[in-house]
N, C-alpha and C positions, 0 to 999 in steps of 0.2 A: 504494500500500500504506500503511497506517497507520502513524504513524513507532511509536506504541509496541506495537505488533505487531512490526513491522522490528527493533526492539531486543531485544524478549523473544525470539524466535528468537536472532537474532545471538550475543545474550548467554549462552545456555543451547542451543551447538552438539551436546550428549549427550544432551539430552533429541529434540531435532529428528530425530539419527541413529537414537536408538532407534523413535520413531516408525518412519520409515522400515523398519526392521527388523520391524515389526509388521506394517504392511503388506502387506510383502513377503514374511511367513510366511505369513500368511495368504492372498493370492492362491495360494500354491506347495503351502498345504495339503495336499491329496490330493497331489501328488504324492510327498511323501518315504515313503509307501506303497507305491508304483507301480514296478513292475520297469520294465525299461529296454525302450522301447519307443518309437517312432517315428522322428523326423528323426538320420539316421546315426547309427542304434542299432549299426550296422558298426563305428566307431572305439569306440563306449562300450562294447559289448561284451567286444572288444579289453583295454581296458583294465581293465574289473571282472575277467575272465578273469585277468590280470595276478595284481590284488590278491587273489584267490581261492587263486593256490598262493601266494602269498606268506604266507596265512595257513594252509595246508593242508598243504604238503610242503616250501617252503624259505625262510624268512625271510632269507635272504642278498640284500641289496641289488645285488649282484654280477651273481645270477645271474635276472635276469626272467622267468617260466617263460610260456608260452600252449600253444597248442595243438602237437601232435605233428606233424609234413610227415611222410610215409611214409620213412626209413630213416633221419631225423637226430632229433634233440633237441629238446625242447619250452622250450630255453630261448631265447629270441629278447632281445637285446639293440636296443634301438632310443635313444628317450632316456631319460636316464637317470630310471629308475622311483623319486625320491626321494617324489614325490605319492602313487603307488599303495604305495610302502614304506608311509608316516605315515598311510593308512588302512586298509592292514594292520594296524599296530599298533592302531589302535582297535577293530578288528574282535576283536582281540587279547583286549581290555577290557572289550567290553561284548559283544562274539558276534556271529556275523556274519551278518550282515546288507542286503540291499540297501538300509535307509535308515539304517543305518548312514555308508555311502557319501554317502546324499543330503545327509542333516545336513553331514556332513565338506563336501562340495561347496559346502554352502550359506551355510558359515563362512568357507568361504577367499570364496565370493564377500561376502558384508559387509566382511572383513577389504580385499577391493580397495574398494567403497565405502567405505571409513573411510579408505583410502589417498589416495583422489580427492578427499577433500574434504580434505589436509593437503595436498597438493600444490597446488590449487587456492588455499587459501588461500594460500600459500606465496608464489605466481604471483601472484594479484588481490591481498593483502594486506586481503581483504574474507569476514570470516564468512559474512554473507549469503548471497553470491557464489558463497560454497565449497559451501555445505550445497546451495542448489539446484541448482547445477552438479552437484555429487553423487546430489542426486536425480533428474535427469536421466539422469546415469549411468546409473541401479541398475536405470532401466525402459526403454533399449536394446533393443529387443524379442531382439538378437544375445544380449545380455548375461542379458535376462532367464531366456530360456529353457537356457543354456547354461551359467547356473550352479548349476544341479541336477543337473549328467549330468557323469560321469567321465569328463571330460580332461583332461590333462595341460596344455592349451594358457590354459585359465583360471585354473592355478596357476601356469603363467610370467607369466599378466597381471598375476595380483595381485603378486606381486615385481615385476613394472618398474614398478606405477605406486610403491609403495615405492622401488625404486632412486632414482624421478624426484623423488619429496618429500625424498630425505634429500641426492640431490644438491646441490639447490637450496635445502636446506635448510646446507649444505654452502658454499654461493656466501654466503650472507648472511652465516654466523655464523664461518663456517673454522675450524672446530670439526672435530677428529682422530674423533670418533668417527663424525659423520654421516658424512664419507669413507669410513668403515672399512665401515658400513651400508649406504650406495649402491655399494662396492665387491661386499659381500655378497648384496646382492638383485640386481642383474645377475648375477654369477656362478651364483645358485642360479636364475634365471627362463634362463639360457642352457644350463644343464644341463636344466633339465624342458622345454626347448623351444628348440630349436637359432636358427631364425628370429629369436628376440627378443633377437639380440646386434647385430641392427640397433639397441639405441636407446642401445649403446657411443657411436655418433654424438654424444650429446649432452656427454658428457664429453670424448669427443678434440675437438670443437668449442669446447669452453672451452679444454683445451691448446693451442688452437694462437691465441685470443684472449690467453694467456699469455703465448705466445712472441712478442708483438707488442710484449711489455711490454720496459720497456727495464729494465737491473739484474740482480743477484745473487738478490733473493727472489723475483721471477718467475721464473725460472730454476730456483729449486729447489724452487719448488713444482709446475712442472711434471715434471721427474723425481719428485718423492713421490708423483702422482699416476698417471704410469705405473707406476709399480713397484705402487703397490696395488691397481689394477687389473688388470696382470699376475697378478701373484698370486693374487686368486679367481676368472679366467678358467682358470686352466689346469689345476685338475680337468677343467673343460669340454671342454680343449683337449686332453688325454689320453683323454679319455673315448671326444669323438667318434674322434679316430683309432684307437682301437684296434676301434669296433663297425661306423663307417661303410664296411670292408671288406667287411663281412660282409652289405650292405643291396644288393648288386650291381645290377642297372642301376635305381637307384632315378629316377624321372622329377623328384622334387623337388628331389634333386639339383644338376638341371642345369636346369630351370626350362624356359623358353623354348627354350634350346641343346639340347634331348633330344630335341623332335619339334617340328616345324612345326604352323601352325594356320592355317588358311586365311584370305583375308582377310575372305571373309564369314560366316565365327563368329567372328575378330577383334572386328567389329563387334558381333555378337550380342553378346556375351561385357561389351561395352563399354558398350552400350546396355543391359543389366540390370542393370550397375553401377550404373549412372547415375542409373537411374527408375527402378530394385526395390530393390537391394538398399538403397544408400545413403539412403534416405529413410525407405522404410517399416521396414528390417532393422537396419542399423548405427544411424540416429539414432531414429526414431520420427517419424510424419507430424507430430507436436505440438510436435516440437523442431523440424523444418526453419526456422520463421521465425527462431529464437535463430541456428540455424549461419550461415544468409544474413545478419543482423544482424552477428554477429561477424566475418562476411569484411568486409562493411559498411565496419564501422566502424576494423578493424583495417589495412584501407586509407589511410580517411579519415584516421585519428590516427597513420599511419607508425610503428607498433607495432614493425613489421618491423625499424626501424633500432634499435630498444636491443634491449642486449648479452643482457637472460633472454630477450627473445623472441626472437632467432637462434638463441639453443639448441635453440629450443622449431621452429624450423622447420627447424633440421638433424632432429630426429625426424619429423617430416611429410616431409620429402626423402625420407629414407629408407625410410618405410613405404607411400611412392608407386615409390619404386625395386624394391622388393619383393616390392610389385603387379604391376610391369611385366615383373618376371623369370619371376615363377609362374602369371600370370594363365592360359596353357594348362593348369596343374594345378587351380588352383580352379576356373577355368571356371564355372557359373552353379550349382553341386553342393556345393562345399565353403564353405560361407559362416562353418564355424566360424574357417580358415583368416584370415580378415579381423578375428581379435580383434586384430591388434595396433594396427588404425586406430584403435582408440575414446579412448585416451589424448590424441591429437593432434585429433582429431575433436569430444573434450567440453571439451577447453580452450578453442576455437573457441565452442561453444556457452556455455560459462560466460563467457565474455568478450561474446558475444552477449548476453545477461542483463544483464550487469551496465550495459552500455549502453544497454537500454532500460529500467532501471526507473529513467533519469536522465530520460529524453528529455521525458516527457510525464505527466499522470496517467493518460491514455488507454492508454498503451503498458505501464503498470504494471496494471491492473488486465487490458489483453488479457495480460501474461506472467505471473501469478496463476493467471484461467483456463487457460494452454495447461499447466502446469505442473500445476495439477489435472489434468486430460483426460491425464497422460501414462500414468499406470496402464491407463487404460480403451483407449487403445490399443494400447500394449505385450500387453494381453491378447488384443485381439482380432487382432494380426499371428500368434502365433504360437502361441496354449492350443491349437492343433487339431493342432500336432508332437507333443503325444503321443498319436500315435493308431498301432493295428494298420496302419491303409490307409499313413501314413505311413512306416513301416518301409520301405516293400520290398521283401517278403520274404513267403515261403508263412504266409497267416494261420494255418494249422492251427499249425503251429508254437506262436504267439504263446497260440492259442484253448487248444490240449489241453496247454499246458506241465506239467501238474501231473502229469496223467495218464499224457506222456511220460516226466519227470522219474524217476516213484515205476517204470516197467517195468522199469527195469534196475537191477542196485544199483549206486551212487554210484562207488567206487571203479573202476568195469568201463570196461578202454580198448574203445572202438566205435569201427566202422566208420560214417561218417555224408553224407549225398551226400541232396542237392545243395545246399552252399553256395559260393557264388563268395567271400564274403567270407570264410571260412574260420575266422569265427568266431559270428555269429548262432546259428546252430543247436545248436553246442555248448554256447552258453549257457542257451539258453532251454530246453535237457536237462539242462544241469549235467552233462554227462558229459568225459571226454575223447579224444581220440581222432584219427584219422587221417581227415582232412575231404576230399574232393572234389567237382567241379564240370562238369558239361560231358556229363552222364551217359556219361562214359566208363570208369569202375570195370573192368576186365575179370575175369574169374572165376578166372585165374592169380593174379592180384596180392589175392582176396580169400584163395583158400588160401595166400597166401606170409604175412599177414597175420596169419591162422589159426595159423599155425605160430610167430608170434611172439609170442602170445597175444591177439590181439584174440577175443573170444568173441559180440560182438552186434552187427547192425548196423542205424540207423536207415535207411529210405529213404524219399523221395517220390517216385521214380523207378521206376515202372513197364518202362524200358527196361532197366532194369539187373535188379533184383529177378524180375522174369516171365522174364527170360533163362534159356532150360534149362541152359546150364553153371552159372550162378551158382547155380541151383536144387541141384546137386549139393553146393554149400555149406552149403543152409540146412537144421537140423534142425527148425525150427515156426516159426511165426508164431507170435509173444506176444500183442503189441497192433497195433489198427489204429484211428487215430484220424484221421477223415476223411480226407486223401492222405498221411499219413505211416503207415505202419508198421516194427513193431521186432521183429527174425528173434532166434531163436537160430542162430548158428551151429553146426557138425559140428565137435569135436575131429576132432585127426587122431591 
């Protein structure tokens, strides 16, 4: 690379990240237009659902509303909805909207790249370093495509790579307020996302480097350090206990200890890690040379024996520990699940970088190119999740939404079947309502329904709908848009 290329970056790290930001609007363009649609449109749905009554019927943080189960309450407490709260509130501001949402998503993701490259820097004490390590980050094909679509699990990342820069930011300077900040962004990324109190690890791993220390202000700095850390934990730690009752035989729970998995989807399950997801998914084909490089080299130079990089691999412990607990729940399905790798994962890669653009002029101009080419692959692993086919889920759904949407009016609880994921369908009508699955609806339980005001119901299910008792429910047909149609029901 050109030394005074290398310094004008270096030296003008806001200009380099806006770029980046340019970029990376621009590839996402058409999507902050685009309803929610493709790869586990299930959980995003979920969630925008969330922030919909939060801007509709109860802006109480408290009380997180989604869809109706037949005879309880449509407030479902899981984690705490403080992300789907703060786009409520925007929704608030400027109206709501689904790119409304997008924007929102797309700022907290920049906000964790701008995190990635302080904390990087922090770690390599190398601008350069930071920024393409950052940029490496940002086009993650996991990352890319993940941080347009509402979940909660990209707003816990963005806080921990923040806890992880102001900690370490914290080690160098010992400075009361970064503590106070790495105390705050773990607590607020453990409330929006239970999981990401694994990377507490890295601070109780310095605690107990402390208590090696011999003396009175080792010693008290290690009690200051639990105590403020206690203390923005344990919202977290009320929270979860008072909801995780209420989530009954949850499988995530218990991880591995909930159900057995065979040994040969064990295997399966190990081997897509391995060769799918981890290469082309979590890093990108263009970064695998940087991640090989940085184990590389982080060997060769015994990286492992100083005291930032042990921190840095009690986090990689643990987010392998993590894997090993849940891997029956992620399985080869849930790949948003694995955002908590990428922090441990691009440290790796940016250390990768920064050793080869030493080694050779050969090796700096090949890490130039691969670093260019990371857009153009990041695009090409995953522009095709937002597609109808990716969803699935009944295309009709996705295809007539408008036409669905506008049949009933807005406020009207419905009857809706068949969604297993219990919330697709009610999205993509915008209605709410008492969702089932399995075409087993029986014609009792529509007039008990009936009686409690439900007045309309969607179905794609012929089995149910053509049914002569259920027929004694329905007063007309409204709409019928290719397999779904939407009944008036019979007052009683």
């Amino acid at each position: 690379m050109n030394i005074s290329l290398k310094d004008t970056v270096a030296q003008k790290p806001l200009f380099s990240i806006l770029f980046l930001c340019l970029v990376s609007t621009a590839m996402h363009w058409q999507i902050f237009t685009t309803d929610l649609i493709g790869v586990h449109v299930w959980r995003q749905s979920q969630t925008q659902i969330n922030i919909q009554n939060f801007v509709r019927y109860d802006f109480n943080i408290m009380n997180p509303r989604n869809n109706f189960v037949f005879g309880e309450s449509n407030i479902k407490r899981f984690e705490f909805p403080v992300m789907q709260w703060l786009i409520a509130s925007a929704d608030k501001v400027f109206g709501e909207s689904i790119t409304v949402t997008r924007i929102s998503m797309f700022l907290i993701g920049i906000a964790c790249v701008i995190g990635m490259f302080f904390l990087l820097k922090a770690v390599l004490k190398d601008n350069l370093t930071a920024l393409l390590g950052a940029w490496a980050f940002n086009f993650s094909p996991l990352f890319y495509y993940y941080t347009m679509n509402p979940l909660p699990d990209v707003f816990a990342l963005c806080c921990t790579v923040w806890y992880m820069f102001f900690l370490f930011s914290y080690f160098d300077k010992q400075k009361t307020i970064s503590l106070l900040l790495a105390a705050f962004f773990l607590g607020l990324a453990t409330l929006a996302k239970l999981p990401f109190i694994i990377f507490g690890s890295v601070a109780a791993v310095y605690v107990l480097q402390q208590l090696q220390s011999k003396g009175i202000a080792p010693l008290r700095k290690c009690f200051a350090l639990i105590f403020v850390f206690t203390s923005f934990l344990l919202p977290a730690f009320f929270w979860y206990k008072w909801v995780i009752p209420s989530w009954g035989d949850n499988g995530v729970l218990k991880g591995i200890f909930s159900n057995s998995v065979s040994t040969e989807r064990t295997i399966e399950i190990f081997k897509f890690h391995a060769f799918e997801l981890l290469p082309k998914i979590l890093l990108n084909y263009a970064v695998v040379p940087f991640f090989l490089a940085g184990c590389f080299f982080m060997v060769k130079n015994k990286v492992y024996v100083k005291a930032k990089w042990s921190l840095l691999a009690a986090a990689g412990l643990t987010v392998i520990l993590y894997f090993l607990l849940e891997y029956n729940m992620i399985d080869i399905i849930h790949d948003y699940y694995m955002l908590p790798f990428l922090p441990p994962l691009f440290l790796i890669v940016a250390y990768g970088i920064k050793m080869l653009l030493m080694v050779s002029r050969f090796t700096r101009f090949a890490t130039v190119g691969l670093l260019i080419l990371l857009p153009f692959f990041a695009f090409l692993a995953v522009n095709n999740y937002w597609n109808v086919r990716k969803s699935y889920f009944n295309p009709d759904v996705f295809i007539y939404r408008k036409e669905l949407k506008k049949a009933v009016p807005t406020d009207s609880k419905c009857i809706i079947l068949n969604d297993v994921s219990g919330y697709i369908f009610s999205y993509q009508v915008d209605k709410q309502g008492a969702i089932f699955n399995d075409e087993n609806l029986s014609a009792a339980w529509i007039r008990d329904l009936v009686k409690k005001g439900y007045r309309y119901m969607y179905s794609d299910c012929r089995n149910v709908d053509d049914n002569p008792e259920v027929q004694k429910s329905i007063d007309h047909l409204m709409v019928e848009c290719g397999s779904v149609k939407v009944f008036k029901l019979k007052e009683e």
